[in-house]
Kinemage of the C-alpha trace (Angstrom):
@kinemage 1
@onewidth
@group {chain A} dominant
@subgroup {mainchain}
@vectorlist {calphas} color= white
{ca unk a 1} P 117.390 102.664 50.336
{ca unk a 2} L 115.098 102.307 53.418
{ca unk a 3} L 115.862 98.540 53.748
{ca unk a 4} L 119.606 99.630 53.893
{ca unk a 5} L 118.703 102.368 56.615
{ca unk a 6} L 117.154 100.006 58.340
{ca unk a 7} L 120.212 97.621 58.744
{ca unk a 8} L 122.266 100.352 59.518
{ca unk a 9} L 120.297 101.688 61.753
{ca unk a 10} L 120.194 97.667 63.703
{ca unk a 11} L 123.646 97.721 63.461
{ca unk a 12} L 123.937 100.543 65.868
{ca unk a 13} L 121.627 98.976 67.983
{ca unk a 14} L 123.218 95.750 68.202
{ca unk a 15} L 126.608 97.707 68.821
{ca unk a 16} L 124.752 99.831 71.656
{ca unk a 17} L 123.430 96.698 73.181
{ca unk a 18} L 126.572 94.891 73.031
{ca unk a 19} L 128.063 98.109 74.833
{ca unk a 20} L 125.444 98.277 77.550
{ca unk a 21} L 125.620 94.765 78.269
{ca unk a 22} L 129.613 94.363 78.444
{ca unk a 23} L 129.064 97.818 80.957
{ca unk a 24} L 126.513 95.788 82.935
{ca unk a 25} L 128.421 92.734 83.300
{ca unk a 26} L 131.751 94.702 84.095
{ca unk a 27} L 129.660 96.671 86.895
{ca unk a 28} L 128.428 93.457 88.206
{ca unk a 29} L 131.609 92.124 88.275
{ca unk a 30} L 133.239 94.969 90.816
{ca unk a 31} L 129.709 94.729 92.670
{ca unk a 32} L 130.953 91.129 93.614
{ca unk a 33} L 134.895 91.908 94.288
{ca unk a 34} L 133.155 94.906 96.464
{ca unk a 35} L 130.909 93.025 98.266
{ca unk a 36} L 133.336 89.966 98.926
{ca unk a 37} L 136.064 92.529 99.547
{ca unk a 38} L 133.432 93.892 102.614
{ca unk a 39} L 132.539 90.192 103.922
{ca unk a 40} L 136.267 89.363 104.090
{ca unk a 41} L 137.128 93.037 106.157
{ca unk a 42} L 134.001 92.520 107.983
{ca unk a 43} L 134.872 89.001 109.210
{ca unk a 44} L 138.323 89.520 109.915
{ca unk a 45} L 138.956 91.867 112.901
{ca unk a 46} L 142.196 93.670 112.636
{ca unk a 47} L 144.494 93.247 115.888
{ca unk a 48} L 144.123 96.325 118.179
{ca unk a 49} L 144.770 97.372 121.206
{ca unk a 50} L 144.638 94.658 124.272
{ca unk a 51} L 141.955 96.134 127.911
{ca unk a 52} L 143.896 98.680 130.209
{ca unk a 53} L 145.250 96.781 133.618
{ca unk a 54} L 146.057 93.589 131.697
{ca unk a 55} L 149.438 94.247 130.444
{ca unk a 56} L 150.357 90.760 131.855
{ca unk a 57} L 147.270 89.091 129.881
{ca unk a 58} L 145.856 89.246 133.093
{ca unk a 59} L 144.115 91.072 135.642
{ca unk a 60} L 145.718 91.610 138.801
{ca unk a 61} L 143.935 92.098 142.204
{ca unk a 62} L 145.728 92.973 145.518
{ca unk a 63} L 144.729 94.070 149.464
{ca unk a 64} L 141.473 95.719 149.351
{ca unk a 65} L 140.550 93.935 146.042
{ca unk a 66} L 142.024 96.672 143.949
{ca unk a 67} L 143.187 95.949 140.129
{ca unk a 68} L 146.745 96.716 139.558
{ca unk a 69} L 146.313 99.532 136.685
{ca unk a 70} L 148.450 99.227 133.788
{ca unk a 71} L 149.019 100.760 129.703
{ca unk a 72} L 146.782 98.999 127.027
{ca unk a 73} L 148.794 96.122 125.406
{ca unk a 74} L 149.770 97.779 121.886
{ca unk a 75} L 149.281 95.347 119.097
{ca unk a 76} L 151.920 92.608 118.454
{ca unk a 77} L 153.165 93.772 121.980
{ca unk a 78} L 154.725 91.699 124.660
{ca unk a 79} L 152.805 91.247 127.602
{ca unk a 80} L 154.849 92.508 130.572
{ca unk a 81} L 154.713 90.083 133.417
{ca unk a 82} L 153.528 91.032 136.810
{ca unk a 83} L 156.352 91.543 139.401
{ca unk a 84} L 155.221 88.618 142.229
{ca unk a 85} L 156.510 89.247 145.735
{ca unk a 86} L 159.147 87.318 146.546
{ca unk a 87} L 159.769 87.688 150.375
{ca unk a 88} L 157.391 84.994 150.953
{ca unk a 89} L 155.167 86.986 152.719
{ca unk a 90} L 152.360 87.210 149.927
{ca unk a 91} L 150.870 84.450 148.261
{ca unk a 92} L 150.853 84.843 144.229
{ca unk a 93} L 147.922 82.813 142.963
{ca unk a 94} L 147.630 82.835 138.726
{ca unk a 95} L 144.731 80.936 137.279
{ca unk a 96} L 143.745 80.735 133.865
{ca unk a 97} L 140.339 80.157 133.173
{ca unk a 98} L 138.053 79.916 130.561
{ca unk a 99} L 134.820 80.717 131.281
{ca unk a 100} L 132.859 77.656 129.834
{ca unk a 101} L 135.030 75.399 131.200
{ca unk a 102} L 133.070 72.974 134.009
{ca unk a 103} L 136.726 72.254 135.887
{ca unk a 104} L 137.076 75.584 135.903
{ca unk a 105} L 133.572 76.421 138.045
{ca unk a 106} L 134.276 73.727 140.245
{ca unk a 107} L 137.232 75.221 141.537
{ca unk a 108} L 135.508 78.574 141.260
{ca unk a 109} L 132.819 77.335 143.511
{ca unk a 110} L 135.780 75.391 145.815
{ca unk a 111} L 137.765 78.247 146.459
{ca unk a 112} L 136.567 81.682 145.422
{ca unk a 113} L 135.554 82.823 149.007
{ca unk a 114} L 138.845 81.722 150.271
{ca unk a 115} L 140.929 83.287 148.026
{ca unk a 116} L 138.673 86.375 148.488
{ca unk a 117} L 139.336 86.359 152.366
{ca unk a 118} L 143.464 86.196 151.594
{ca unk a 119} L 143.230 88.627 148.871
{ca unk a 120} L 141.111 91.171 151.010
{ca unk a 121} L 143.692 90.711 153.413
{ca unk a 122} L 146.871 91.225 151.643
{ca unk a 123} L 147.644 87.449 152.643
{ca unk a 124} L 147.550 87.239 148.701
{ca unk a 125} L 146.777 88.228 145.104
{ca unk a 126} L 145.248 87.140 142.863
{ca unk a 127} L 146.001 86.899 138.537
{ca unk a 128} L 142.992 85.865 136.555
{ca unk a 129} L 144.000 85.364 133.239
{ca unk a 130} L 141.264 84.669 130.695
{ca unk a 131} L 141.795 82.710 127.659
{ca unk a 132} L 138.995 81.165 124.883
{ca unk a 133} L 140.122 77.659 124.897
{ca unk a 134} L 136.602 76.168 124.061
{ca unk a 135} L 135.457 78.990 121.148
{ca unk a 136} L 134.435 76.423 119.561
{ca unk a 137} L 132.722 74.317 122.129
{ca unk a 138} L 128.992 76.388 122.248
{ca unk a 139} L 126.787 75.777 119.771
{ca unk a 140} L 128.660 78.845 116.960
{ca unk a 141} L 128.386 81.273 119.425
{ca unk a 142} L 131.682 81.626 120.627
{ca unk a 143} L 130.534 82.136 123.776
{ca unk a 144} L 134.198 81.625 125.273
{ca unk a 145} L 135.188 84.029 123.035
{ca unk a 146} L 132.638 86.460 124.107
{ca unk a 147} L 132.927 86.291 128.094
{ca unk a 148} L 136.464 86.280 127.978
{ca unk a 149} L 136.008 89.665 126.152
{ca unk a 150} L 133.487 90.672 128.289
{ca unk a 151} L 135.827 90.531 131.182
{ca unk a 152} L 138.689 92.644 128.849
{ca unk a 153} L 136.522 95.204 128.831
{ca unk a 154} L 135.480 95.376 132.736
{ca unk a 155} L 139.173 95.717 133.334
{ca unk a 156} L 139.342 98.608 131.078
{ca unk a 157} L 137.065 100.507 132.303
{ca unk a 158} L 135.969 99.845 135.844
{ca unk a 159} L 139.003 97.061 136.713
{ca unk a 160} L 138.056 97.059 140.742
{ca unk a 161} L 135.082 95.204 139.605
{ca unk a 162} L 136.513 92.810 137.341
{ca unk a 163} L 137.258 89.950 140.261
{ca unk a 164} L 133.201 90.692 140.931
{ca unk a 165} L 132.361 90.348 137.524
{ca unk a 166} L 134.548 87.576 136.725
{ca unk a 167} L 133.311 85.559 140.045
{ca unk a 168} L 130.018 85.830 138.695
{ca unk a 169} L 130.359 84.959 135.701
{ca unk a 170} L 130.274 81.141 136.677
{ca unk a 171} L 127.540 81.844 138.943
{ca unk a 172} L 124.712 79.260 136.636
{ca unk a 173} L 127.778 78.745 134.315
{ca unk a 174} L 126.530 77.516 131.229
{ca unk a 175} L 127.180 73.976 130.261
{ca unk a 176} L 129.997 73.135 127.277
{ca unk a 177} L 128.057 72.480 124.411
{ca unk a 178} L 125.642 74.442 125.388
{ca unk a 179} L 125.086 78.136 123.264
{ca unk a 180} L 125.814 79.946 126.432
{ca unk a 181} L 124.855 83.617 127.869
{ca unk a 182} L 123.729 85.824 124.966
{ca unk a 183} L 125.721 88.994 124.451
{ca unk a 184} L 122.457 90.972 126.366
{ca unk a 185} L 122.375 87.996 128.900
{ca unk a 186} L 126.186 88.444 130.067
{ca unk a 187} L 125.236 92.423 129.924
{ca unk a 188} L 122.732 91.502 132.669
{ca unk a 189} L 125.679 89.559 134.378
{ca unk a 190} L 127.816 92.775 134.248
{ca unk a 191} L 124.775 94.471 136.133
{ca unk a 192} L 123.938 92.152 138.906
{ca unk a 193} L 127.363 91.565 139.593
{ca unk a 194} L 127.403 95.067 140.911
{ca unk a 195} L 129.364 97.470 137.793
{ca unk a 196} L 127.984 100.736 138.117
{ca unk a 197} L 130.970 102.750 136.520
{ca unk a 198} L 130.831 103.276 132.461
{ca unk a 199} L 127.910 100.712 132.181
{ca unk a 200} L 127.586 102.338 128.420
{ca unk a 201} L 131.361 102.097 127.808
{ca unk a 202} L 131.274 98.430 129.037
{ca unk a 203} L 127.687 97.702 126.758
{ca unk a 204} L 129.127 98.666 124.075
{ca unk a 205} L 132.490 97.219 124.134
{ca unk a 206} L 130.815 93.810 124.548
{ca unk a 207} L 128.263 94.333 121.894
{ca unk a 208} L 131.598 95.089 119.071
{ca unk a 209} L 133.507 92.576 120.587
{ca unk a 210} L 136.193 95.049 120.979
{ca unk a 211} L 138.921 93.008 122.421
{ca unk a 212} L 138.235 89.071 120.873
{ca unk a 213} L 141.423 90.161 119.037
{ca unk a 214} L 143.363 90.534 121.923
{ca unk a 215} L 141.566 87.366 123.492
{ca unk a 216} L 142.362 85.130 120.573
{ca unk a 217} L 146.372 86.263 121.059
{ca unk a 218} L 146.479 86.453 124.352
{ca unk a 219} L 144.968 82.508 124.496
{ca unk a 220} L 147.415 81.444 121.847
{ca unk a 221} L 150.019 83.386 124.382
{ca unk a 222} L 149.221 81.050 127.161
{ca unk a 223} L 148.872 77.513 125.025
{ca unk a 224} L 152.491 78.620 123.249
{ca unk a 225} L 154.213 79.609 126.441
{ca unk a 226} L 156.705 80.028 128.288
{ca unk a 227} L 154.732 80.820 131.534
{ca unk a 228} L 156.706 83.785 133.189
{ca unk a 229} L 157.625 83.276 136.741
{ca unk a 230} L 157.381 79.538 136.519
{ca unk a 231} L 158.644 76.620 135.065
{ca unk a 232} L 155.791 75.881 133.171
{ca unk a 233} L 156.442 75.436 129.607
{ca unk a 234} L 152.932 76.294 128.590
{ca unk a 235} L 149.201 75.767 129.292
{ca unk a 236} L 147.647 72.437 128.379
{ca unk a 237} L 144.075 73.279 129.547
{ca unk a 238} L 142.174 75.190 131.864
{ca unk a 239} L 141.629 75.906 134.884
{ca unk a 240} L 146.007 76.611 135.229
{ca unk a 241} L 146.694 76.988 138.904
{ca unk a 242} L 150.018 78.243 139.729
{ca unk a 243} L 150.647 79.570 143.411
{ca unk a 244} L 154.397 81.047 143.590
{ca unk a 245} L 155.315 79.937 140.033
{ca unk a 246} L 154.443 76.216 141.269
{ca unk a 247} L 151.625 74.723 139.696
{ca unk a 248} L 148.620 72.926 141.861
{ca unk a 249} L 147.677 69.368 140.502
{ca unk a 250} L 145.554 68.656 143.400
{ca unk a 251} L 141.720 68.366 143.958
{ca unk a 252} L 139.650 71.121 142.357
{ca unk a 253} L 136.769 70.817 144.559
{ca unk a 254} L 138.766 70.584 148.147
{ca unk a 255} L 139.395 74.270 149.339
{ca unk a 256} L 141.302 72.370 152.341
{ca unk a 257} L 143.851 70.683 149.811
{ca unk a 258} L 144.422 74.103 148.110
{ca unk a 259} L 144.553 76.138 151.332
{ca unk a 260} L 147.576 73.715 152.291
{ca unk a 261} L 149.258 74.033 149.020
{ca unk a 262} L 149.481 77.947 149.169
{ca unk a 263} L 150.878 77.798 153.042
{ca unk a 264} L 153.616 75.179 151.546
{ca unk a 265} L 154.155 77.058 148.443
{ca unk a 266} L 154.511 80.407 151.061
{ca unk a 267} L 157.217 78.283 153.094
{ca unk a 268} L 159.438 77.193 150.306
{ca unk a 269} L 159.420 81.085 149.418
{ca unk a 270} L 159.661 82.263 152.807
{ca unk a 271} L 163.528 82.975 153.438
{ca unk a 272} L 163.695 84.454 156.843
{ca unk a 273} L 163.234 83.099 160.059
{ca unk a 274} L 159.786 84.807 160.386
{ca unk a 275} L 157.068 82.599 161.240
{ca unk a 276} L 155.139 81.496 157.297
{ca unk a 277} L 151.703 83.148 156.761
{ca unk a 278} L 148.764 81.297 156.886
{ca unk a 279} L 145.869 82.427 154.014
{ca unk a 280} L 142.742 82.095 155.808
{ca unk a 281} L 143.838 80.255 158.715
């Protein structure tokens, strides 16, 4: 009789441990759709919102330096191209850069005081349009990625600074290949380059990478195409130069050569008998 208690008794033991171990391995199981379920949210940003005063996928900057302002770009949105001036009396310089791209800083370092000088003046404007062409080109760190989002959120939320901040931004530019700035490091950048308005704001938006998002489209935007207001198909590589809708093939590095592109991009604009403008001269 107690032989047969005893195997009853095991029985129920067995059945219980059977139970608790089918439980365990069932709670294990969800543990791993859960956390793979979090890695794949966590890794995948969802599209939001594109920076305030880039509805073009660019930034903007006219007489005085001053940042056209403009609506966030709503997700899955069409950028609305900038309106250029079309009286020939105002240069319209676009450039896309990215802002590990070497070609790119040499016609930074070429021309950036020039076009300063004309935009200052109303003589021009200027459309900087960053794009992440080389994400993949620093070490995994995206820094492409991560400058060109930097600069997204400068024009959100202090956009008279963002030809400053962009300027300096290939001030030491880091090499290609290289890991480039840190996200602290291009924080620094965003001081020195003389930001003082929502410092906090702008911190934080580059520390969540709030607008890679609208980077990563707005890149794929520009290597897609069409290019409004020219006859550009699309972008093969950076730096993009267009003055007037007319792209500039000419020397990166010779301020000269570009200065007498713009004046003969002005004059096949210019419509009137009024003498053409002359940027800088």
């Amino acid at each position: 009789m107690k032989a047969k208690q005893l195997r009853v008794s095991q029985k129920k033991k067995d059945r219980r441990n059977k139970v608790f171990l089918q439980g365990g391995i069932a709670l294990a199981a969800i543990a791993i759709v859960v956390l793979v379920s979090v890695i794949i949210v966590n890794s995948i940003k969802p599209a939001g919102p594109g920076p305030k005063n880039m509805a073009s996928d660019g930034a903007l900057i006219g007489e005085g330096m001053v940042t056209a302002l403009t609506p966030a770009l709503q997700p899955n949105a069409n950028p609305r191209p900038s309106e250029p001036d079309t009286t020939g009396a105002v240069a319209n310089i676009r450039v896309y850069v990215d802002y590990l791209c070497p070609l790119c800083g040499d016609f930074e370092d070429a021309n950036n005081d020039q076009i300063a000088q004309w935009v200052e003046s109303g003589a021009a404007t200027v459309e900087i349009h960053p794009v992440a062409i080389l994400t993949s080109k620093s070490a995994g760190t995206k820094y492409s990625l991560r400058a060109a989002n930097a600069a997204a959120c400068v024009a959100n939320y202090s956009p008279d600074d963002f030809f400053a901040f962009s300027s300096a931004l290939f001030v030491d530019q880091p090499k290609e290949t290289s890991p480039g700035r840190s996200n602290d490091e291009i924080k620094a950048v965003v001081r020195e380059s003389g930001v003082s308005t929502a410092l906090a704001n702008i911190n934080s938006c580059i520390e969540d990478g709030t607008y890679e998002s609208w980077v990563t489209a707005a890149t794929n935007r520009a290597l897609d195409g069409p290019i409004p207001n020219s006859s550009m198909e699309s972008i093969i590589g950076t730096p993009t130069i267009l003055v007037n809708g007319k792209p500039y093939t000419g020397s990166l590095e010779d301020p000269k050569e570009f200065a007498s592109f713009v004046q003969v991009a002005l004059g096949e604009t210019y419509s009137t008998s009024t003498p053409t403008p002359t940027p800088g001269g």
